[in-house]
Structure formats: C-alpha cells, structure tokens
MARGUBA-794446 format. One record per residue (C-alpha): x, y, z; residue in three letters. Coordinates in steps of 0.05 Angstrom, whole numbers, plus 5000, padded with zeros to 4 digits. Example, Ala and Ser with C-alpha at 12.3 -4.5 7.8 and 13.67 -1.06 7.14 Angstrom:
residues 2
node east->5246&north->4910&up->5156&resn->ALA
node east->5273&north->4979&up->5143&resn->SER
//
This chain:
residues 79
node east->1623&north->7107&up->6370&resn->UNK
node east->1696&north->7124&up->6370&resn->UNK
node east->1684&north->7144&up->6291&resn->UNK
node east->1632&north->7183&up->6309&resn->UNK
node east->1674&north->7224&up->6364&resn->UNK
node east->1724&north->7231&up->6309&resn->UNK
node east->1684&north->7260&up->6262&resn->UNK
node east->1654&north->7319&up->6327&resn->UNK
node east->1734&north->7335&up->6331&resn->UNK
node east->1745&north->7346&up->6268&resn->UNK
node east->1693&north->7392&up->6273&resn->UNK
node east->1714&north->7420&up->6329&resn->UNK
node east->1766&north->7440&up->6299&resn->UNK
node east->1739&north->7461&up->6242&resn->UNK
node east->1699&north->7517&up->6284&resn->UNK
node east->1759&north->7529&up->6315&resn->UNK
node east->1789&north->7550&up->6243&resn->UNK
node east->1730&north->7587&up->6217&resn->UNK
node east->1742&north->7639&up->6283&resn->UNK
node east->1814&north->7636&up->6266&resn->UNK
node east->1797&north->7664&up->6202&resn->UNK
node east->1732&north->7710&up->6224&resn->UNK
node east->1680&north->7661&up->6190&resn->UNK
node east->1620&north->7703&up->6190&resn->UNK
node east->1587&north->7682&up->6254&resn->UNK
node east->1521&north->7654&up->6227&resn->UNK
node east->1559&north->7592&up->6196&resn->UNK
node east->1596&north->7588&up->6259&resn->UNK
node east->1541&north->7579&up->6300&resn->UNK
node east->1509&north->7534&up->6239&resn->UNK
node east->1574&north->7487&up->6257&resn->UNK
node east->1557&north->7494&up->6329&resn->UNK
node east->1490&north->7468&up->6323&resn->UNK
node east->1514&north->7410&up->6276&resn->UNK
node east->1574&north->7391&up->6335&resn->UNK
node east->1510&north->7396&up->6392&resn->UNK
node east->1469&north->7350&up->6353&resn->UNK
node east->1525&north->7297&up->6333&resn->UNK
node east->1544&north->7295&up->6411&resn->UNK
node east->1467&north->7285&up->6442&resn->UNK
node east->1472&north->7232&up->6380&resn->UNK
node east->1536&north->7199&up->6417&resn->UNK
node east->1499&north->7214&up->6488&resn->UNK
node east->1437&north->7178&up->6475&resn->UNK
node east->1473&north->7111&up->6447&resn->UNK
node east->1516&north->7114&up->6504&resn->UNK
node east->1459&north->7126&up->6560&resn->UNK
node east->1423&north->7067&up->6516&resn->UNK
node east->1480&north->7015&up->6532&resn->UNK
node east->1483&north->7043&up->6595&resn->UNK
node east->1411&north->7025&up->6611&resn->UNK
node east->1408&north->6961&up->6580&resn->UNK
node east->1472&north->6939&up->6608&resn->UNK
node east->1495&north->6966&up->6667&resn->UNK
node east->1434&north->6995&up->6700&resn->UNK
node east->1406&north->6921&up->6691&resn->UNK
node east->1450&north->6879&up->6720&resn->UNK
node east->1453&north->6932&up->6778&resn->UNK
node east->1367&north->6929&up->6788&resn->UNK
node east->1378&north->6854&up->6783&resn->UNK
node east->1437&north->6847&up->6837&resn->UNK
node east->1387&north->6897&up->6890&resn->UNK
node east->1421&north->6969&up->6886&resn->UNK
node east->1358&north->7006&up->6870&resn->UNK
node east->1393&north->7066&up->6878&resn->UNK
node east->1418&north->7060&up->6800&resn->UNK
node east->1348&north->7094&up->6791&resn->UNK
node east->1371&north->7158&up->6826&resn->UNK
node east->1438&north->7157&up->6788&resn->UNK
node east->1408&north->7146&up->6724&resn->UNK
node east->1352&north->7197&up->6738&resn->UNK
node east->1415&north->7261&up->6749&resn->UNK
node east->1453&north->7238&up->6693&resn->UNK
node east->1399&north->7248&up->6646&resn->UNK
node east->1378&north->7305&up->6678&resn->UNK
node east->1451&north->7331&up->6660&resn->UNK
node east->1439&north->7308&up->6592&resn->UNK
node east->1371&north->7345&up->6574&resn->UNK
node east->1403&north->7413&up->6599&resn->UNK
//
C-alpha cells in the first residue's frame, strides 16, 4: 500500500512538472486519469480490509449502525 501511494506522488508531482513546463494538456490530463485510477486502486483495497476487518468485528460486537457508515463512505468513493 504505502508503495503504491508512493508511486501516485511521484506522479503527482510529475503533473505538477509537466504544467510547470506547459505540457500540452492532453498528456496532462492522460497523467490525471492514470493518478485517478491508481488511487480508486488504493481505495478499493483499503475499503476491502475495511470490510473484512473492521466492519466485522463491529456487526459481530451489535453496532449495526457500521452499515450506515460503510454505506456514505462508499458513496464518497463512487463520486
């Protein structure tokens, strides 16, 4: 995970170059995409320990309400 967040700042930064030196914008936004699809990569792992982990042993100790919690974070996620 934390090579994988690495690798999103170094592109990050990387964008942040190519508009430093007027990139034409198509690769720009080419980067873009890439960065957006290495961080729902990173998002989905995460929200898959999450479920099998946390939201578990939550369900399992009674607090049902882990549902609605789970529900508006990926709701955040799929915007």
């Amino acid at each position: 995970m934390i090579s994988r967040l690495n690798r999103i700042e170094g592109q990050i930064r990387g964008v942040k170059g190519m508009i430093e030196r007027d990139t034409y914008c198509d690769d720009v936004l080419n980067q873009i995409a890439a960065i957006q699809s290495a961080l729902n990569s990173v998002g989905k792992l995460l929200l898959e320990g999450h479920m099998k982990s946390c939201v578990v042993e939550r369900i399992q100790a009674g607090e049902s309400e882990v549902i609605d919690e789970l529900l508006i974070t990926v709701n955040k996620l799929m915007k």
